[in-house]
N, CA, C and O atoms as a MOPAC input file, in Angstrom:
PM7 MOZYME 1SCF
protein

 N      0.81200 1    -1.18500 1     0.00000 1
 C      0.00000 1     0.00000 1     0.00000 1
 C      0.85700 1     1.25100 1     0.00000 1
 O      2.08000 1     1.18800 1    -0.12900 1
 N      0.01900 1     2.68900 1     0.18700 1
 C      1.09800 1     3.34200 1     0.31400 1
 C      0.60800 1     4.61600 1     0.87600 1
 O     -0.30100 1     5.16300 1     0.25100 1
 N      1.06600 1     5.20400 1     1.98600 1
 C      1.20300 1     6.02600 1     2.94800 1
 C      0.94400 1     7.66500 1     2.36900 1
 O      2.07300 1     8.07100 1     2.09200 1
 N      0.19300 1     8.48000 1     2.15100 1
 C      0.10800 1     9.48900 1     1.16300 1
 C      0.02000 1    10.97300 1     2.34300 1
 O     -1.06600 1    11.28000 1     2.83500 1
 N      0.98500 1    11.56900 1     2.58400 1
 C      0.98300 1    12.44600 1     3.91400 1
 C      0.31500 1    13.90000 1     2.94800 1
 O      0.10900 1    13.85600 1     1.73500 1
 N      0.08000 1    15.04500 1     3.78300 1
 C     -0.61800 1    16.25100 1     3.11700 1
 C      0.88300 1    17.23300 1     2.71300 1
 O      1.98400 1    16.73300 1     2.94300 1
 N      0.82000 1    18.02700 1     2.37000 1
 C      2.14700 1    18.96700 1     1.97900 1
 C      2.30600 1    19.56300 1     3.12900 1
 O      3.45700 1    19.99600 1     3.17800 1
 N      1.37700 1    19.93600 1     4.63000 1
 C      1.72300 1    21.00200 1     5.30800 1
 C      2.73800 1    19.47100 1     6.35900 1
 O      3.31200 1    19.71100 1     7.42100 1
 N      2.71300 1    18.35900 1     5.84800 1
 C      2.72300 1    17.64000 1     6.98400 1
 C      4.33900 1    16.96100 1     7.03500 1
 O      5.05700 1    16.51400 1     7.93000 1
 N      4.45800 1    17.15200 1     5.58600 1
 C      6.01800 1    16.90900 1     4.91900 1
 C      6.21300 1    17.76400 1     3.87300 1
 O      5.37400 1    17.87800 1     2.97900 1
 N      7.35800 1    18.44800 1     3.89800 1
 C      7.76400 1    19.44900 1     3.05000 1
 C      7.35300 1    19.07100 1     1.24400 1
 O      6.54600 1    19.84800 1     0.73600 1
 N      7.85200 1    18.02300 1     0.42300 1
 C      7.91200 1    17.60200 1    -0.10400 1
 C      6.16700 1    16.68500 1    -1.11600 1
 O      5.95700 1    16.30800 1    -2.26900 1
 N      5.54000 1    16.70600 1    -0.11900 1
 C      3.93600 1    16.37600 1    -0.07600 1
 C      3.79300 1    15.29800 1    -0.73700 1
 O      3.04200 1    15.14400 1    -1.70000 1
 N      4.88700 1    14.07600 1     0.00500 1
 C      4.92900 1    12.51600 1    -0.56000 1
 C      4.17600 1    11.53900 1    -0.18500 1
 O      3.14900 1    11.71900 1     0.47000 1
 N      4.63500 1    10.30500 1    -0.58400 1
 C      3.68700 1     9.09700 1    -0.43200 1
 C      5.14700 1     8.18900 1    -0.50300 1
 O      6.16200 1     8.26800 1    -1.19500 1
 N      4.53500 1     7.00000 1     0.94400 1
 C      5.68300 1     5.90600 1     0.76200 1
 C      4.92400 1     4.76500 1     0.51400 1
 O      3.70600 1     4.72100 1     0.68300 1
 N      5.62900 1     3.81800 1     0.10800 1
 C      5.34600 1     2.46900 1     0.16800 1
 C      5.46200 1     1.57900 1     1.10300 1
 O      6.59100 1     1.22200 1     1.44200 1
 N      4.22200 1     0.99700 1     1.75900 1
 C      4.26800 1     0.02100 1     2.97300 1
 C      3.58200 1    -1.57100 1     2.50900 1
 O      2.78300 1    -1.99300 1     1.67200 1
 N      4.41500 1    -2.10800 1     3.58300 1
 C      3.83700 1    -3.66300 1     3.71000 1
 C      3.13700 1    -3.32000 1     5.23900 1
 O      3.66800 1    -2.43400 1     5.90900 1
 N      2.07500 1    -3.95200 1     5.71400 1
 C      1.65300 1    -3.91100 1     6.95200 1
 C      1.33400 1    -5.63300 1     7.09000 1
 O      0.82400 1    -6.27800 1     6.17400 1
 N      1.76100 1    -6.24700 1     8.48100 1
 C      2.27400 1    -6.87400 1     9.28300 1
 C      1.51400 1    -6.87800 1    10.37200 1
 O      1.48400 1    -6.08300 1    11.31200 1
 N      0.85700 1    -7.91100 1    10.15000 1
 C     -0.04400 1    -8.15700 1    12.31400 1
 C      1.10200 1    -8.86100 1    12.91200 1
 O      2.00000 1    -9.45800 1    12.31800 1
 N      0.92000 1    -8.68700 1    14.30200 1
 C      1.78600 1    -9.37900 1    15.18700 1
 C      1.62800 1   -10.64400 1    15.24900 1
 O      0.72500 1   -11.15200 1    14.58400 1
 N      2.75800 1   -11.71800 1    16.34000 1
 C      2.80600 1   -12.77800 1    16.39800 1
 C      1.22400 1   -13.04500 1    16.86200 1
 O      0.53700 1   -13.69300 1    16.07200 1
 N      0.70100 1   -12.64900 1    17.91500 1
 C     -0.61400 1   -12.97800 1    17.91600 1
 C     -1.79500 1   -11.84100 1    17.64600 1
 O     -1.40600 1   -10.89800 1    18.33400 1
 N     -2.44700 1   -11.62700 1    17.31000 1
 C     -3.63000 1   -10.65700 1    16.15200 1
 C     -4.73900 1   -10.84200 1    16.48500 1
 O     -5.23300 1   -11.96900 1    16.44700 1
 N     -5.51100 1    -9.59600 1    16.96200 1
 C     -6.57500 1    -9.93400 1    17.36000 1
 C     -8.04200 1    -9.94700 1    15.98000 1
 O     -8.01300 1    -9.32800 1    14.91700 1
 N     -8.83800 1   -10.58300 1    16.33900 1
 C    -10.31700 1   -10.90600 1    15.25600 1
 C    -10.13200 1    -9.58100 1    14.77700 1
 O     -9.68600 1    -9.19100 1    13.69800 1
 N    -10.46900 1    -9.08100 1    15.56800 1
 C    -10.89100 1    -7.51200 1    14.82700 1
 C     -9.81500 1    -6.52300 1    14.06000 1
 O    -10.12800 1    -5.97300 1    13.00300 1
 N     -8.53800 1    -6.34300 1    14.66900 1
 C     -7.96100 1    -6.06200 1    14.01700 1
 C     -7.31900 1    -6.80300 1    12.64300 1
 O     -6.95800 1    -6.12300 1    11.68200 1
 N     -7.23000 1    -8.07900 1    12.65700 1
 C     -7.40300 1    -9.28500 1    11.50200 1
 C     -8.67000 1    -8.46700 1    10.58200 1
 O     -8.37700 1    -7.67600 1     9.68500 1
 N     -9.93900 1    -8.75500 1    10.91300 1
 C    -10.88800 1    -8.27900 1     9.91600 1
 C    -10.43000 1    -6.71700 1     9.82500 1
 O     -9.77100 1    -6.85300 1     8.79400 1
 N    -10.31300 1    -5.56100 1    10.08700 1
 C    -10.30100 1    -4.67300 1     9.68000 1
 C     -8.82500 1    -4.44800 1     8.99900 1
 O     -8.62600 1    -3.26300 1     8.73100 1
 N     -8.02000 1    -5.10800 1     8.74700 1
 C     -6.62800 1    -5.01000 1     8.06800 1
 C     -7.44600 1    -5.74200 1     6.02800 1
 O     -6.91100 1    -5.39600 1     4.97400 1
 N     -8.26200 1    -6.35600 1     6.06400 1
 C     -8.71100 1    -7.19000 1     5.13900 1
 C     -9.82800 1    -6.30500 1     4.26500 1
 O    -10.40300 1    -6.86700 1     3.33300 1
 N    -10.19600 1    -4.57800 1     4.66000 1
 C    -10.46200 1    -4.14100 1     4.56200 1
 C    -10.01800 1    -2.62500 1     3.82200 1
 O    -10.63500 1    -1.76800 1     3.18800 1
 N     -8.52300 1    -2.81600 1     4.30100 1
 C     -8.20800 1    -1.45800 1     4.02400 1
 C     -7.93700 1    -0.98900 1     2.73200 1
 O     -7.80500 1    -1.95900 1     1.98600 1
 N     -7.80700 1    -0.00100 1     2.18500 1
 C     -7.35000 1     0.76200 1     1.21300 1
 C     -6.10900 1     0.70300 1     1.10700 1
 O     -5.31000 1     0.79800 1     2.03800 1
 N     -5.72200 1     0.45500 1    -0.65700 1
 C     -4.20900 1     0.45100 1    -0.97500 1
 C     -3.78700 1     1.52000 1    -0.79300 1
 O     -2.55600 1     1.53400 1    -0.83100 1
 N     -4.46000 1     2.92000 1    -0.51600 1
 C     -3.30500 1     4.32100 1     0.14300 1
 C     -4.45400 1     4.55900 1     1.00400 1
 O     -5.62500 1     4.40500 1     0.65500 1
 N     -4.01300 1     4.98200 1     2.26700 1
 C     -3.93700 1     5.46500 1     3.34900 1
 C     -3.42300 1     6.75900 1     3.32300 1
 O     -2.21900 1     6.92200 1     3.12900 1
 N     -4.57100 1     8.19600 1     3.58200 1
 C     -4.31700 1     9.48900 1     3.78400 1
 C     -3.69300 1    10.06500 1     4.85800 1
 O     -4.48400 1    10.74600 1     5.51100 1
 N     -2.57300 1    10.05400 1     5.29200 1
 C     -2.11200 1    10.69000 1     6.84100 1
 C     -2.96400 1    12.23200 1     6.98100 1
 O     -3.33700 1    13.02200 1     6.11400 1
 N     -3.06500 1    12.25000 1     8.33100 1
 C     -3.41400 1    13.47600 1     8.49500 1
 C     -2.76300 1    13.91600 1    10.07100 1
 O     -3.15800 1    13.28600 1    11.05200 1
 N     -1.86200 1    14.90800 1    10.21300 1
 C     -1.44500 1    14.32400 1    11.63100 1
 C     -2.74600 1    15.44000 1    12.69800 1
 O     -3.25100 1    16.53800 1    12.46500 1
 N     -2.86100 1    14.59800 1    13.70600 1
 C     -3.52700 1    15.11000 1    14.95200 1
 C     -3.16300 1    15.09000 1    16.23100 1
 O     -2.27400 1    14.35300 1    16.65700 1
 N     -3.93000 1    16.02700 1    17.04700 1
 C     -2.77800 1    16.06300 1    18.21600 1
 C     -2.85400 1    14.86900 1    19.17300 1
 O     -3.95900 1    14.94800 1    19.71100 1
 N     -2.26000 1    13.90500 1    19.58900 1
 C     -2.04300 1    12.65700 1    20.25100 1
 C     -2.79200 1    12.33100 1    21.13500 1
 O     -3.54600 1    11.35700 1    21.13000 1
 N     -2.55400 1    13.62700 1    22.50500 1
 C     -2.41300 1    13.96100 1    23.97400 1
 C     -4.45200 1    13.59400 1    23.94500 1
 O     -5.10700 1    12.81700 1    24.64000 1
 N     -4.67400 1    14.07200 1    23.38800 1
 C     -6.73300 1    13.78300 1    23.92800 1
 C     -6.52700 1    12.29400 1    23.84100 1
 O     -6.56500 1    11.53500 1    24.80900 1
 N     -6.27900 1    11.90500 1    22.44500 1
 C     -6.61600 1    10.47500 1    21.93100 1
 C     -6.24500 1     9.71400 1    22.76500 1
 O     -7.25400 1     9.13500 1    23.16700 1
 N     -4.82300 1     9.12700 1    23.61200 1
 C     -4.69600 1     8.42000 1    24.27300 1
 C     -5.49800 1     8.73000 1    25.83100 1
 O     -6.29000 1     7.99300 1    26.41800 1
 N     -5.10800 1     9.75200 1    26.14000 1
 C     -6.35300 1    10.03100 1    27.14200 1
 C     -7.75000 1     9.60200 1    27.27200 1
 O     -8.44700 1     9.44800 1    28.27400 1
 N     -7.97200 1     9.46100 1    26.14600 1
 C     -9.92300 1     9.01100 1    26.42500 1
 C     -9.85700 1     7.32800 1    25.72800 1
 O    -10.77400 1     6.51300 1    25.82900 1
 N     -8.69900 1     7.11800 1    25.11200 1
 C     -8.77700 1     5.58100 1    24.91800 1
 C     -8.29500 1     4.68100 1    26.55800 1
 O     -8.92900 1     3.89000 1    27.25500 1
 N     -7.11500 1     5.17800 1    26.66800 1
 C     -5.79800 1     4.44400 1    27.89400 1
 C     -6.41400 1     5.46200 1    29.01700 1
 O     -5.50800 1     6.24800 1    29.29700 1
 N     -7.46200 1     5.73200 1    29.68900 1
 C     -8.05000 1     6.20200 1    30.77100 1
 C     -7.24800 1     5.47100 1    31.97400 1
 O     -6.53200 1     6.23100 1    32.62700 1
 N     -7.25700 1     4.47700 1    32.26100 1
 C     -6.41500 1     4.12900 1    33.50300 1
 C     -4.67600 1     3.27600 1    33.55800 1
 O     -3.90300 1     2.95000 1    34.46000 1
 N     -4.68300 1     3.20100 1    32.29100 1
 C     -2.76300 1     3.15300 1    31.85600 1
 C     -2.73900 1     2.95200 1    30.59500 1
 O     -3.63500 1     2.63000 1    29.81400 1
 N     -1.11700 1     3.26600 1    30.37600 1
 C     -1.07400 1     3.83400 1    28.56800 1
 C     -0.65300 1     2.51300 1    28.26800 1
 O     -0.43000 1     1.54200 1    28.99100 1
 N     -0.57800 1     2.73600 1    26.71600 1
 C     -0.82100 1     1.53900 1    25.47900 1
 C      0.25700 1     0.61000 1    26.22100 1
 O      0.89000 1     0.97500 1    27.21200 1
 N      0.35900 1    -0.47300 1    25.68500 1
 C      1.31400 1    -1.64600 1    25.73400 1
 C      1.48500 1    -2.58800 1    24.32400 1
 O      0.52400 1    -2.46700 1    23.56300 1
 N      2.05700 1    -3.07800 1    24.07600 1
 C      2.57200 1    -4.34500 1    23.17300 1
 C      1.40200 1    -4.99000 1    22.60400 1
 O      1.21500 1    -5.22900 1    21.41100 1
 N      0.61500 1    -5.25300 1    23.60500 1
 C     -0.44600 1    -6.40900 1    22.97100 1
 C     -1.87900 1    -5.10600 1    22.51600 1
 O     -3.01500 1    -5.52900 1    22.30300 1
 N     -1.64900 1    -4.01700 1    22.45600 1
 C     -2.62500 1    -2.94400 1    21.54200 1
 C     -2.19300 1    -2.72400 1    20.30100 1
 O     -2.74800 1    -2.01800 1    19.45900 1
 N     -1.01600 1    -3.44200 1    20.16300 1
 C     -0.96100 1    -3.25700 1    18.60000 1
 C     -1.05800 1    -4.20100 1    17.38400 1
 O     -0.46300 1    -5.25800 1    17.17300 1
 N     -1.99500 1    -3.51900 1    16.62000 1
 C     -3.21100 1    -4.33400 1    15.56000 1
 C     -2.23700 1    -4.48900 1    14.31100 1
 O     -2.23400 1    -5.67600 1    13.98500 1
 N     -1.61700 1    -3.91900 1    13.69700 1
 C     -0.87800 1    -4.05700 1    12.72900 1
 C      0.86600 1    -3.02400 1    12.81700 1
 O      0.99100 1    -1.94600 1    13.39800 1
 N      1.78500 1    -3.64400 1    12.19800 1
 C      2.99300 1    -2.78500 1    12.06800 1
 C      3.52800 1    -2.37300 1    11.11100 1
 O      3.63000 1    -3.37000 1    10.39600 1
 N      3.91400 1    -1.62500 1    10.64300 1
 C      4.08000 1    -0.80100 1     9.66100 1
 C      5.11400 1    -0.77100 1     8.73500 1
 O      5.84300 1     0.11100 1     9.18900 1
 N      5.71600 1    -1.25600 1     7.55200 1
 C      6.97900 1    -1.25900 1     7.41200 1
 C      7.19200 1    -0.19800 1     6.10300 1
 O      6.24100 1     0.30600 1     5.50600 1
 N      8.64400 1     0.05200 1     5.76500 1
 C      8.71700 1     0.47000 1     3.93400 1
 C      8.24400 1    -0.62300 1     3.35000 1
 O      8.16300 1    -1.52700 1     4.18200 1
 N      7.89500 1    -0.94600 1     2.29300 1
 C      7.56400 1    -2.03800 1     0.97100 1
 C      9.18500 1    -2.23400 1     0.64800 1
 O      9.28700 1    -3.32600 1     0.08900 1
 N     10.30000 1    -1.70200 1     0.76000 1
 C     11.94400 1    -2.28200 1    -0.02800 1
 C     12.44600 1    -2.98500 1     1.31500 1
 O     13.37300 1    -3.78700 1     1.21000 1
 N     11.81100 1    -2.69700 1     2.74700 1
 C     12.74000 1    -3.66600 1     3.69000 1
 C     11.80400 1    -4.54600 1     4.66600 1
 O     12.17000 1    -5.18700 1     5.65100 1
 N     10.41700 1    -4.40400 1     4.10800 1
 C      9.49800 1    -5.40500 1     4.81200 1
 C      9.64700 1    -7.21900 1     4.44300 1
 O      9.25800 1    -7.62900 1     3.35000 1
 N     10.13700 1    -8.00800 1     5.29700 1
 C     10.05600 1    -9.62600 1     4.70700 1
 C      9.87000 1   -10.57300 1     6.02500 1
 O      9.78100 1   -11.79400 1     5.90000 1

């Protein structure tokens, strides 16, 4: 797929190429919603600090919250 950021967000107003990668163990849902996605993906950046706040209310992310990983497409294998 491939990663398509806005111009204010990278000088240059590019797009990379990714392989995405579930972890050793993957949950249903993130499994079905990876089977779903779009070959480009629009970045848009937003500010972090709310988002984890109203998701991780009583402790922040860990290892096993992550649904897929992200690589370039020339060094993903």
């Amino acid at each position: 797929g491939r990663l398509k950021f806005p111009g204010d967000a990278i000088p240059d107003d590019s797009s990379y190429s990714f392989r995405a990668h579930p972890p050793c163990s993957v949950s249903r849902r993130a499994y079905e919603l990876s089977q779903h996605m779009p070959t480009e993906i629009r970045m848009e950046p937003i500010p972090l600090s709310p988002i984890l706040t109203n998701i991780f209310q009583s402790e922040g992310p860990d290892i096993d919250d992550i649904g897929l990983y992200f690589y370039p497409a020339d060094t993903a294998d």
